[in-house]
OpenMM code with the backbone's topology and positions (N, CA, C; nanometers):
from openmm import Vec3, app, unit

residues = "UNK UNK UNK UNK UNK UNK UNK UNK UNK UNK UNK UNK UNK UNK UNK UNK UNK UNK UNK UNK UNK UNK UNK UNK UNK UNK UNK UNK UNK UNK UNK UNK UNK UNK UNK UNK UNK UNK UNK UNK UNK UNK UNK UNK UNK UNK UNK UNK UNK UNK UNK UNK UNK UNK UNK UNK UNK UNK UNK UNK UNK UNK UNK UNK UNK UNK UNK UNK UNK UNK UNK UNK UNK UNK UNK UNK UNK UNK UNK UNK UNK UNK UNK UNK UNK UNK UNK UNK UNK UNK UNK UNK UNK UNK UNK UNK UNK UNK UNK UNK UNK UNK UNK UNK UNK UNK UNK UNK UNK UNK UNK UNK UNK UNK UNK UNK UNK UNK UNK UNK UNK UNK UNK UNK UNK UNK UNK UNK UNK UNK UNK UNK UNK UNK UNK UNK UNK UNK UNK UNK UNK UNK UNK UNK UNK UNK UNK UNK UNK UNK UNK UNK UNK UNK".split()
positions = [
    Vec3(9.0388, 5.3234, 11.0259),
    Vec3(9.0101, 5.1823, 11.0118),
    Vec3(8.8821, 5.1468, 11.0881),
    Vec3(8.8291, 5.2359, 11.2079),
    Vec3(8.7302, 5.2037, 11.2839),
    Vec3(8.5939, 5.2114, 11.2407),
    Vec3(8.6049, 5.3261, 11.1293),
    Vec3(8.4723, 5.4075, 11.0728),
    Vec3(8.4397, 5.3103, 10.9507),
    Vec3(8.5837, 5.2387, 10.9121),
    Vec3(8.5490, 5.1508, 10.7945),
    Vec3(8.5424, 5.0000, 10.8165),
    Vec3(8.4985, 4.9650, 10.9675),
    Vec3(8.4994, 4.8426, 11.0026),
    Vec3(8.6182, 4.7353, 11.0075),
    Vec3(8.7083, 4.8083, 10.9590),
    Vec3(8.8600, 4.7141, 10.9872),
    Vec3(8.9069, 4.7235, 11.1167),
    Vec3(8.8679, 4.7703, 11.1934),
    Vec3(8.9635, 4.7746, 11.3402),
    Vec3(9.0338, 4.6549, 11.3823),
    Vec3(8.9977, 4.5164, 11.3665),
    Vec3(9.0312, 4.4482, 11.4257),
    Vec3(9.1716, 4.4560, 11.2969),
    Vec3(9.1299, 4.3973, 11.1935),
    Vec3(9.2711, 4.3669, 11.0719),
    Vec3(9.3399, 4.5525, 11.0990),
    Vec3(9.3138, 4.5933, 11.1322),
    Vec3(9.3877, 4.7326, 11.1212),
    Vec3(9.4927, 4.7127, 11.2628),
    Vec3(9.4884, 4.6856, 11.3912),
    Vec3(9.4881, 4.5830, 11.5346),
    Vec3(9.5911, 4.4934, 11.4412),
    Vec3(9.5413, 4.3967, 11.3923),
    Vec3(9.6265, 4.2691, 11.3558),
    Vec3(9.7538, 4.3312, 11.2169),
    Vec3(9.7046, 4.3635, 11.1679),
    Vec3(9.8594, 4.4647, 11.1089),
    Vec3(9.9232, 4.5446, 11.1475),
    Vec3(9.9222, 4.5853, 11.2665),
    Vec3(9.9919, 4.6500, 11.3221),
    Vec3(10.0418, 4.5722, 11.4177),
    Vec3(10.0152, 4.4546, 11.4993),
    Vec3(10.1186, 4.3859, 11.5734),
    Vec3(10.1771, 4.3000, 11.4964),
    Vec3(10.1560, 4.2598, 11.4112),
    Vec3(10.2603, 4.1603, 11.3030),
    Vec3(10.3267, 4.2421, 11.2641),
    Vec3(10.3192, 4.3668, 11.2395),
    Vec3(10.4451, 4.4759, 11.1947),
    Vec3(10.5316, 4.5057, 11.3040),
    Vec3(10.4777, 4.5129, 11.4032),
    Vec3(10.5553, 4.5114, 11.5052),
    Vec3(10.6622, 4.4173, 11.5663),
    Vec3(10.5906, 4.2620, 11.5491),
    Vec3(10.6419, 4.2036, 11.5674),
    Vec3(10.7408, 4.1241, 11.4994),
    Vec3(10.7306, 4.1316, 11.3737),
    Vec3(10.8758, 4.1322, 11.2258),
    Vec3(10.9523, 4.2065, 11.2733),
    Vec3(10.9066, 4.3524, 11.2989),
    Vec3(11.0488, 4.4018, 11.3413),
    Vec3(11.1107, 4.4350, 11.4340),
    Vec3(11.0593, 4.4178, 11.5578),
    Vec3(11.1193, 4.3883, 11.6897),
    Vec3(11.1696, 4.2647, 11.7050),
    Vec3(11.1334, 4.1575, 11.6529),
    Vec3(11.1699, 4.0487, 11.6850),
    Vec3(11.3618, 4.0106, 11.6538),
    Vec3(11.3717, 4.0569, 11.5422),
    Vec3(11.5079, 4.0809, 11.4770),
    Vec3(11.5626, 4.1399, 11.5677),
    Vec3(11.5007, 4.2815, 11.6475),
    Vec3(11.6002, 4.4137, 11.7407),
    Vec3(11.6562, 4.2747, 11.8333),
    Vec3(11.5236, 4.2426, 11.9165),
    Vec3(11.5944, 4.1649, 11.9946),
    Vec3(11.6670, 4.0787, 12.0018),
    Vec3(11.6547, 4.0240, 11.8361),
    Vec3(11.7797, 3.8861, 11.8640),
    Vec3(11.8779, 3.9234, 11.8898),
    Vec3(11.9066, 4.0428, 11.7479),
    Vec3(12.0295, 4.0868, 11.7177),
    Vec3(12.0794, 4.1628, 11.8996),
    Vec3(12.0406, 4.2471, 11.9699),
    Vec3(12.0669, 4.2334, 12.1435),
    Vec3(12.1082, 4.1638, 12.1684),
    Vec3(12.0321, 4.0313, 12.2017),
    Vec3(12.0610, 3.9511, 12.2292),
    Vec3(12.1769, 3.8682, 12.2125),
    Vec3(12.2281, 3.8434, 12.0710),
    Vec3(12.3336, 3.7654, 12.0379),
    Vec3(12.4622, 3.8661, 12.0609),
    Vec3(12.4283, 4.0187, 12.0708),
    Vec3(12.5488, 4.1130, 12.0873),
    Vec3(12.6064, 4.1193, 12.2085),
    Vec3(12.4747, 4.0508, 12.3174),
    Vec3(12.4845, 4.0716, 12.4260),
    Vec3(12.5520, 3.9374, 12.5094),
    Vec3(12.5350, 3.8325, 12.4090),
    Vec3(12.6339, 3.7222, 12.5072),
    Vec3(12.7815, 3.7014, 12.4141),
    Vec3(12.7070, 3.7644, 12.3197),
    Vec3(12.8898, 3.7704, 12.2245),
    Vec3(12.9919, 3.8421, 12.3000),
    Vec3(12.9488, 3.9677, 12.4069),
    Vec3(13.0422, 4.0615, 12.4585),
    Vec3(13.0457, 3.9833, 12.5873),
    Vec3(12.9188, 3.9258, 12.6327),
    Vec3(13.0123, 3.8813, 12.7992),
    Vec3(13.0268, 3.7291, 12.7823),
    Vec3(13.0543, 3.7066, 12.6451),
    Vec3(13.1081, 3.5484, 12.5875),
    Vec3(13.0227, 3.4587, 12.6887),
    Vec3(12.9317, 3.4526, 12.6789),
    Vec3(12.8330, 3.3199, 12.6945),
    Vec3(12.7477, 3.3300, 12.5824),
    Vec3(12.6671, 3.1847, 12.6138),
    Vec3(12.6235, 3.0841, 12.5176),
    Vec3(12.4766, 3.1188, 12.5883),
    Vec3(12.4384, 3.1849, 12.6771),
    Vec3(12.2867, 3.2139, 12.7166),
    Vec3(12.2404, 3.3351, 12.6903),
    Vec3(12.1310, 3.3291, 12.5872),
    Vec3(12.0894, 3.4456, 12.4984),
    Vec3(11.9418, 3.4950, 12.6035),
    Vec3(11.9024, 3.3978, 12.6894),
    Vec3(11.7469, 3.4177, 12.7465),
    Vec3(11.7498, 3.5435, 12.8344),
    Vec3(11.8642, 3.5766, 12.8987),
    Vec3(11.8838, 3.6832, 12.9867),
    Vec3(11.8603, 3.8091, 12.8786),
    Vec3(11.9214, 3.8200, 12.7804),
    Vec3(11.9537, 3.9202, 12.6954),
    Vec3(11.8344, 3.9644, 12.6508),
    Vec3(11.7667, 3.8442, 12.5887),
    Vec3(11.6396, 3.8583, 12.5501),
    Vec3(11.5617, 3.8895, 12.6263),
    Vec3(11.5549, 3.8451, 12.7561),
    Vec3(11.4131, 3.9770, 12.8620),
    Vec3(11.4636, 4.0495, 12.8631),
    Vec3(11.5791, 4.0845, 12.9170),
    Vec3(11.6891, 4.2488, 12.9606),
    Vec3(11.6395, 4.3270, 12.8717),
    Vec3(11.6444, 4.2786, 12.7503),
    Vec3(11.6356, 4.3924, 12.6471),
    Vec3(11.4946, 4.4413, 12.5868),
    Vec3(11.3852, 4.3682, 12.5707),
    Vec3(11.3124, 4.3718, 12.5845),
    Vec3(11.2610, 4.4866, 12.6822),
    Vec3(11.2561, 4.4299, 12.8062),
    Vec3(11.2371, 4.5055, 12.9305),
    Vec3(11.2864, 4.6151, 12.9245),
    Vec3(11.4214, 4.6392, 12.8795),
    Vec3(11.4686, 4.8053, 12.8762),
    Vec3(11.4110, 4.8692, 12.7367),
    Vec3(11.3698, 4.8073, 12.6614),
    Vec3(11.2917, 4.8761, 12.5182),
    Vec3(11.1829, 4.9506, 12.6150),
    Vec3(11.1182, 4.8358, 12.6610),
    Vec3(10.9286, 4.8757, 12.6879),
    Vec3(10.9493, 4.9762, 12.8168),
    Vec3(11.0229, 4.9824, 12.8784),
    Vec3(11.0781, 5.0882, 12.9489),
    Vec3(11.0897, 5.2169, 12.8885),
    Vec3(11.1926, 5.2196, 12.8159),
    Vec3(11.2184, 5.3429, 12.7103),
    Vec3(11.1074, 5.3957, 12.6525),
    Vec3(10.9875, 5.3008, 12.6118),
    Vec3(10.9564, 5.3550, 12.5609),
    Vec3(10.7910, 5.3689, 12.6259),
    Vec3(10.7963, 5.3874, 12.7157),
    Vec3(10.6757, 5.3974, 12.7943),
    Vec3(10.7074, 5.5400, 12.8875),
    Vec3(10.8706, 5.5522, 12.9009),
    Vec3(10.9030, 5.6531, 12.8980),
    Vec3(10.9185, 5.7639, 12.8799),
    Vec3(10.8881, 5.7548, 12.7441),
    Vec3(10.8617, 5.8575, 12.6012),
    Vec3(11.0070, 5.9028, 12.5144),
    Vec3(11.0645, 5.7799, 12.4937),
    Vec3(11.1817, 5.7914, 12.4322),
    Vec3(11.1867, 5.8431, 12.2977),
    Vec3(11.0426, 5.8346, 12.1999),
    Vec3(10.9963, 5.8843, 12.0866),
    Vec3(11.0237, 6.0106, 12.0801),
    Vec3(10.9942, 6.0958, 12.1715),
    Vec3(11.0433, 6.2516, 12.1830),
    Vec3(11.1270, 6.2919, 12.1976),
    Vec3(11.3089, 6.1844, 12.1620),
    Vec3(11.4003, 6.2510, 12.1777),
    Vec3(11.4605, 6.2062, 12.0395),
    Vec3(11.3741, 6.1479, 11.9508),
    Vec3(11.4350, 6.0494, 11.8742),
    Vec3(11.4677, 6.1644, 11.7374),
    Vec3(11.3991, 6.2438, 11.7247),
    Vec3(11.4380, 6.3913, 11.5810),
    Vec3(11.5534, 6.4283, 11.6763),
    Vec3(11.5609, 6.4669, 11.8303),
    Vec3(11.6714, 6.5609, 11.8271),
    Vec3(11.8116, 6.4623, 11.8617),
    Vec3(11.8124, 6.2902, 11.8547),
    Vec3(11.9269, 6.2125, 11.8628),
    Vec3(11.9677, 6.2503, 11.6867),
    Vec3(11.8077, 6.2230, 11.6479),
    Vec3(11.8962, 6.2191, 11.4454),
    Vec3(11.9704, 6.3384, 11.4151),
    Vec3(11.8967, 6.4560, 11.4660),
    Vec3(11.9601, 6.5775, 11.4307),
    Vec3(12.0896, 6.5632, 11.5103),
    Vec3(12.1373, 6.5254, 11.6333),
    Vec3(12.2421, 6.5380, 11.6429),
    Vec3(12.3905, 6.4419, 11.5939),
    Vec3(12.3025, 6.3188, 11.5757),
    Vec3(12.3773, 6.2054, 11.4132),
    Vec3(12.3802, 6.2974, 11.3342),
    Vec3(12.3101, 6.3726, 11.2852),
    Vec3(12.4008, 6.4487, 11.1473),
    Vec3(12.4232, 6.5463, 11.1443),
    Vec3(12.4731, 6.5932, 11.2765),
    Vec3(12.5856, 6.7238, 11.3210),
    Vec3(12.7345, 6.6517, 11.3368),
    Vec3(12.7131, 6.5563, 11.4367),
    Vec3(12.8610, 6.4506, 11.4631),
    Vec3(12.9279, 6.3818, 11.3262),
    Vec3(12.8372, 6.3093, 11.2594),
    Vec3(12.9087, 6.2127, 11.1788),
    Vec3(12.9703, 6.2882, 11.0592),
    Vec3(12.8838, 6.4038, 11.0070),
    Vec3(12.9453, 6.4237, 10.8576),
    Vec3(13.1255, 6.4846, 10.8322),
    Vec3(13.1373, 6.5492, 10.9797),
    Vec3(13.2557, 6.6043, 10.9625),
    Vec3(13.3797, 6.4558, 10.9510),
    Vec3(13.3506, 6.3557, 10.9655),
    Vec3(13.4407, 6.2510, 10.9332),
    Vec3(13.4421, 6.2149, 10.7965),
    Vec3(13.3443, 6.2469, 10.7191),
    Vec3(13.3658, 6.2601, 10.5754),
    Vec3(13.4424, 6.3769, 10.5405),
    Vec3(13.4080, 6.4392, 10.5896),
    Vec3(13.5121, 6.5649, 10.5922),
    Vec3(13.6915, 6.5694, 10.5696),
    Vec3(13.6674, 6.5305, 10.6921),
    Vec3(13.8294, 6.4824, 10.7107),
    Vec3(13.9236, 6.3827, 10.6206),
    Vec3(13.7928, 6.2767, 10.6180),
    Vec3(13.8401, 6.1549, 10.4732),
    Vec3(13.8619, 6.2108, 10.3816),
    Vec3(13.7504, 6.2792, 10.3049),
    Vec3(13.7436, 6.3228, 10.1273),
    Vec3(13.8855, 6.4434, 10.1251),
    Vec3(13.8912, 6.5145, 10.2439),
    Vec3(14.0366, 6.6300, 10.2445),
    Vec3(14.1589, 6.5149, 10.2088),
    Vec3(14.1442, 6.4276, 10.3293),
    Vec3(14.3418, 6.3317, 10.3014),
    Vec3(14.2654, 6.2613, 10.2055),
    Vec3(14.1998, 6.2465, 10.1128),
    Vec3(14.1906, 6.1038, 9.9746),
    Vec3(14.2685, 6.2073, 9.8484),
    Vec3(14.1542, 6.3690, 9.8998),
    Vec3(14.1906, 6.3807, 9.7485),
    Vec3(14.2663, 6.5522, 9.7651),
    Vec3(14.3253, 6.5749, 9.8756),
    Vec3(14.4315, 6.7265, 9.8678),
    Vec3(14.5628, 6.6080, 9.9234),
    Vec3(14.5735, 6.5044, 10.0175),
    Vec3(14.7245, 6.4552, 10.0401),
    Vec3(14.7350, 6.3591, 9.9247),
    Vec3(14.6666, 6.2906, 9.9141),
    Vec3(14.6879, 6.1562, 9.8072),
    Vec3(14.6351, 6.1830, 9.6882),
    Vec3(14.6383, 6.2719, 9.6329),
    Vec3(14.5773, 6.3339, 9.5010),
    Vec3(14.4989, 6.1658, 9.4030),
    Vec3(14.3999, 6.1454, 9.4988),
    Vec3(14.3285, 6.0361, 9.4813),
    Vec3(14.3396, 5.9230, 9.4611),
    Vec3(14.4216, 5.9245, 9.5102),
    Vec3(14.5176, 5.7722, 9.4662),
    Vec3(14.5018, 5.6988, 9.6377),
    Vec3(14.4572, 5.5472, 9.6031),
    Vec3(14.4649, 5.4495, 9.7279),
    Vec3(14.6344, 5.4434, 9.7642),
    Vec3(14.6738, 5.4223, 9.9061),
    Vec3(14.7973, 5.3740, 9.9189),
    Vec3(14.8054, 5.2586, 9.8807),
    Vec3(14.9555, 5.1915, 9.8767),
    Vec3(14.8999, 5.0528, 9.8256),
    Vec3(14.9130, 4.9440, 9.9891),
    Vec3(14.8971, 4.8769, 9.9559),
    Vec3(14.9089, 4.8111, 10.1204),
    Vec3(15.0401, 4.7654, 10.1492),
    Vec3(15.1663, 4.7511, 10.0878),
    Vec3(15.2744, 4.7650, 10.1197),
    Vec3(15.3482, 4.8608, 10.1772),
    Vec3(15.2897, 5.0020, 10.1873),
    Vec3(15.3250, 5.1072, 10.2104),
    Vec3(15.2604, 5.1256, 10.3713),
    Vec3(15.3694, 5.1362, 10.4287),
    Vec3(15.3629, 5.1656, 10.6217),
    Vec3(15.3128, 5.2911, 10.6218),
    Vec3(15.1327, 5.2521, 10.7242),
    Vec3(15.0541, 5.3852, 10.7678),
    Vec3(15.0839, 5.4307, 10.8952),
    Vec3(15.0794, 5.5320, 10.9316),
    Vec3(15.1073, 5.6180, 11.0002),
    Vec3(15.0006, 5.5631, 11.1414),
    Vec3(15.0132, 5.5009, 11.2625),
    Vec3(14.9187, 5.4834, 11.4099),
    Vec3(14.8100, 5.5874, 11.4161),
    Vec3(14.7943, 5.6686, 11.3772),
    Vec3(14.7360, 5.7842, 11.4570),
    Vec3(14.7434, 5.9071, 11.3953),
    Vec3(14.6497, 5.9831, 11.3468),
    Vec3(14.6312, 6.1341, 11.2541),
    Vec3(14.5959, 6.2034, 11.3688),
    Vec3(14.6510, 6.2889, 11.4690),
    Vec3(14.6493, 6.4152, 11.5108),
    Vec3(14.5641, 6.5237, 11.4393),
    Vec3(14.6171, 6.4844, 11.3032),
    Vec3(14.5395, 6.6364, 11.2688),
    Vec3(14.4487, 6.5803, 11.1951),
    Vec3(14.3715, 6.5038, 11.1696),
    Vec3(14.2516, 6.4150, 11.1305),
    Vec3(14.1584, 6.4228, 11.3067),
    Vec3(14.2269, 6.4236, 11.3850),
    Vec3(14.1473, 6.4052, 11.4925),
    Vec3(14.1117, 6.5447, 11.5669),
    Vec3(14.1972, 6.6613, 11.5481),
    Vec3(14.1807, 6.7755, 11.5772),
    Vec3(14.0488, 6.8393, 11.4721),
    Vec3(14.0518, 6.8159, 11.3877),
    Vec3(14.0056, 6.8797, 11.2221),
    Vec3(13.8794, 6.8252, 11.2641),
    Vec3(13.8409, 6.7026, 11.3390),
    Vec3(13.7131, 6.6595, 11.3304),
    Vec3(13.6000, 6.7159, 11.4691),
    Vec3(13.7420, 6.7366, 11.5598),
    Vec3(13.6945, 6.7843, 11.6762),
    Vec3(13.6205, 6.9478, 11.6732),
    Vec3(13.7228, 6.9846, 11.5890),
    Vec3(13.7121, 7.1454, 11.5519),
    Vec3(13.5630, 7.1682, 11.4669),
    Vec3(13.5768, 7.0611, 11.3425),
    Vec3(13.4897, 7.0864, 11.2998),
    Vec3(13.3516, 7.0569, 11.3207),
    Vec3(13.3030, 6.9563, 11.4257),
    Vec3(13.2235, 6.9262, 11.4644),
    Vec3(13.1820, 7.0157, 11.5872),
    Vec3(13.2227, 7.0997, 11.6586),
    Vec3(13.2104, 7.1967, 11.7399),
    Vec3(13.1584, 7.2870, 11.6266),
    Vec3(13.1687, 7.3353, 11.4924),
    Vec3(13.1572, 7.4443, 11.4472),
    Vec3(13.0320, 7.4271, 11.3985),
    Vec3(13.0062, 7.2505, 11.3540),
    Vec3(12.8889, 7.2736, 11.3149),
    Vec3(12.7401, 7.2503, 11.4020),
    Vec3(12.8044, 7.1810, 11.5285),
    Vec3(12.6638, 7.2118, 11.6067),
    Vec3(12.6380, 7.3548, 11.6810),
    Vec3(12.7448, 7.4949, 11.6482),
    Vec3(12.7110, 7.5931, 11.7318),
    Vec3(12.7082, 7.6967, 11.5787),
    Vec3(12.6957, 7.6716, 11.4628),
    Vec3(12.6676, 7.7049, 11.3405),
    Vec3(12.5333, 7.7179, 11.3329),
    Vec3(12.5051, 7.8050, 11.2471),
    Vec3(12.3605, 7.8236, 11.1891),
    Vec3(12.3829, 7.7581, 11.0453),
    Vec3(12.2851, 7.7160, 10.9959),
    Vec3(12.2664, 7.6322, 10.8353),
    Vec3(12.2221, 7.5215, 10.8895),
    Vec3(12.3173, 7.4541, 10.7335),
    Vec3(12.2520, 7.3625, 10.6982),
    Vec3(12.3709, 7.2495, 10.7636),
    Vec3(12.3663, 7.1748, 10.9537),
    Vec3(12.4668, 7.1479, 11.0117),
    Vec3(12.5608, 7.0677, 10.9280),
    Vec3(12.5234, 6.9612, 10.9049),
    Vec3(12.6297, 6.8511, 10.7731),
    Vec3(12.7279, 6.9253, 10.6804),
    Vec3(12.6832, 7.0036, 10.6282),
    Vec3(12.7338, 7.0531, 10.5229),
    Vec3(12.8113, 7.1518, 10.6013),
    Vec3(12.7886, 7.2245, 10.6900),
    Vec3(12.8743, 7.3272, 10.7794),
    Vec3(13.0346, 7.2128, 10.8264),
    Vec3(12.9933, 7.1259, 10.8929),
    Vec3(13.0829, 7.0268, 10.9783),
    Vec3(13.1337, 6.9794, 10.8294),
    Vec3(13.1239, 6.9215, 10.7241),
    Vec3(13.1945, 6.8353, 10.6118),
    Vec3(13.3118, 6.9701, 10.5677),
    Vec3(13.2760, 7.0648, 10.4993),
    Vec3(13.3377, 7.1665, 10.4326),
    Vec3(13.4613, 7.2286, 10.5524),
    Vec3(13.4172, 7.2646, 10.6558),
    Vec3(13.4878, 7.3039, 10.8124),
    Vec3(13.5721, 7.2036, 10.8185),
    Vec3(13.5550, 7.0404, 10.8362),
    Vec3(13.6687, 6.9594, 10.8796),
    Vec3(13.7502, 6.9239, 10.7382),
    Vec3(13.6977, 6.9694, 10.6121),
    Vec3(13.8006, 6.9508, 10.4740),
    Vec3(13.8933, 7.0577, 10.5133),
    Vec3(13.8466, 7.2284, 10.5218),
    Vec3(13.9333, 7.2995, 10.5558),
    Vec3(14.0412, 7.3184, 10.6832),
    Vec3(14.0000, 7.2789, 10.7948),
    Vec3(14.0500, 7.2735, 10.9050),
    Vec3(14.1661, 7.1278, 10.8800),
    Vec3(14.1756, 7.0409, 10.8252),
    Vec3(14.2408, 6.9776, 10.7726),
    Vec3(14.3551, 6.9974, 10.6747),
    Vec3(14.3150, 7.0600, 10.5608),
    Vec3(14.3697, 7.1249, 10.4610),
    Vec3(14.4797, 7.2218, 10.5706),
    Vec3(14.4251, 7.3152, 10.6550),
    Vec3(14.5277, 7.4194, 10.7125),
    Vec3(14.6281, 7.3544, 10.8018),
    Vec3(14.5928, 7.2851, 10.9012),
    Vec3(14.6614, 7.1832, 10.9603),
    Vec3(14.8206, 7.1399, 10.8361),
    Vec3(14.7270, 7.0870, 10.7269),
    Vec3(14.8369, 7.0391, 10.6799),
    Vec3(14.9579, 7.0942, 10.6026),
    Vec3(14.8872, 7.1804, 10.5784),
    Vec3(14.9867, 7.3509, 10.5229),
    Vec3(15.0298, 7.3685, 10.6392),
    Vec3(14.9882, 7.4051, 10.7586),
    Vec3(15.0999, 7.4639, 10.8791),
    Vec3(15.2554, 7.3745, 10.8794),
    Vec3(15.1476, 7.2757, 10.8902),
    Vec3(15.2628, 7.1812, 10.9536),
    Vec3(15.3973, 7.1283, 10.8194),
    Vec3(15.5227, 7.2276, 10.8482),
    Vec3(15.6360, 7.2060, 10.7435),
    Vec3(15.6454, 7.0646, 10.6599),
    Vec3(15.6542, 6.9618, 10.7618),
    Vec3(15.7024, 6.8133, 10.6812),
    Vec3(15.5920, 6.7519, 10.6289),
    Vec3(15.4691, 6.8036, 10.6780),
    Vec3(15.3406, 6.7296, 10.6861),
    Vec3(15.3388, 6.5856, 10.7421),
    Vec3(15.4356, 6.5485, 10.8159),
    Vec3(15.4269, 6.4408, 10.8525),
    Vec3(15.3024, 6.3432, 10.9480),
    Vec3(15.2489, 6.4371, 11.0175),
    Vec3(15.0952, 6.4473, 11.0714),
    Vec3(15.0044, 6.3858, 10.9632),
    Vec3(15.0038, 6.4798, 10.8637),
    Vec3(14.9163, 6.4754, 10.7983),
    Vec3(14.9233, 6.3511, 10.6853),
    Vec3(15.0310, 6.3364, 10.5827),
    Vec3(15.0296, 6.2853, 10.4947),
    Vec3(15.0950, 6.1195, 10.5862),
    Vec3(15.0638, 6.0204, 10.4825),
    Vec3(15.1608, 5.8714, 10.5206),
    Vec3(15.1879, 5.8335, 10.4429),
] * unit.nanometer
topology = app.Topology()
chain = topology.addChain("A")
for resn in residues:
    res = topology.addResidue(resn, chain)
    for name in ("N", "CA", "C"):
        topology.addAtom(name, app.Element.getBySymbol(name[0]), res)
């Protein structure tokens, strides 16, 4: 932009971009932040947060930000995992209906995810797809072990 004489509009589009979309981060902070300690004063929230952004990121928080994503999609996929196993091997795809009493707590939904999410961040591939397929099966066996399936199915 410098060589082509825009520096300044090159400067001015880039803090109006900035500032569209930071401006939102912080509200949304902000309003999360007196919603949880239930007050009605957003001004604290709004420097706090602020202040801990420009912190972070003066910090060099940018350089951890590929290996947070990569590790978002080592953690999360095996919970699809676990879902798509009980929708469509216990409930042969069928919704319960909402009259029908669910079960507090899946043990083996919570083991299956634990298991499988260990397998896929110390896995080689392709991690998601390691952790999804791992917590369908680790699920699936769970629910074959277990005689009544009561764990498993509701």
């Amino acid at each position: 932009m410098a060589q082509q004489g825009l520096l300044f509009w090159g400067l001015m589009l880039f803090f109006l971009n900035m500032w569209t979309t930071q401006d939102n981060t912080i509200y949304a902070f902000s309003v999360a932040g007196a919603h949880m300690f239930r007050t009605s004063k957003r001004t604290l929230f709004v420097l706090g947060g602020a202040t801990f952004a420009l912190v972070l990121a003066i910090g060099g928080i940018y350089e951890a930000l590929v290996p947070y994503l990569i590790l978002l999609g080592t953690f999360i996929p095996p919970i699809g995992g676990v879902i798509m196993a009980d929708f469509w091997l216990y409930r042969q795809g069928e919704f319960s209906s909402f009259e029908e009493k669910q079960q507090n707590f899946n043990w083996a939904g919570v083991v299956a995810y634990a298991l499988a999410s260990a397998t896929a961040y110390f896995s080689p591939g392709i991690k998601p797809i390691n952790g999804i397929i791992t917590a369908a099966l680790i699920y699936w066996l769970l629910g074959s072990i277990l005689k009544n399936n009561s764990e498993v199915q509701t």
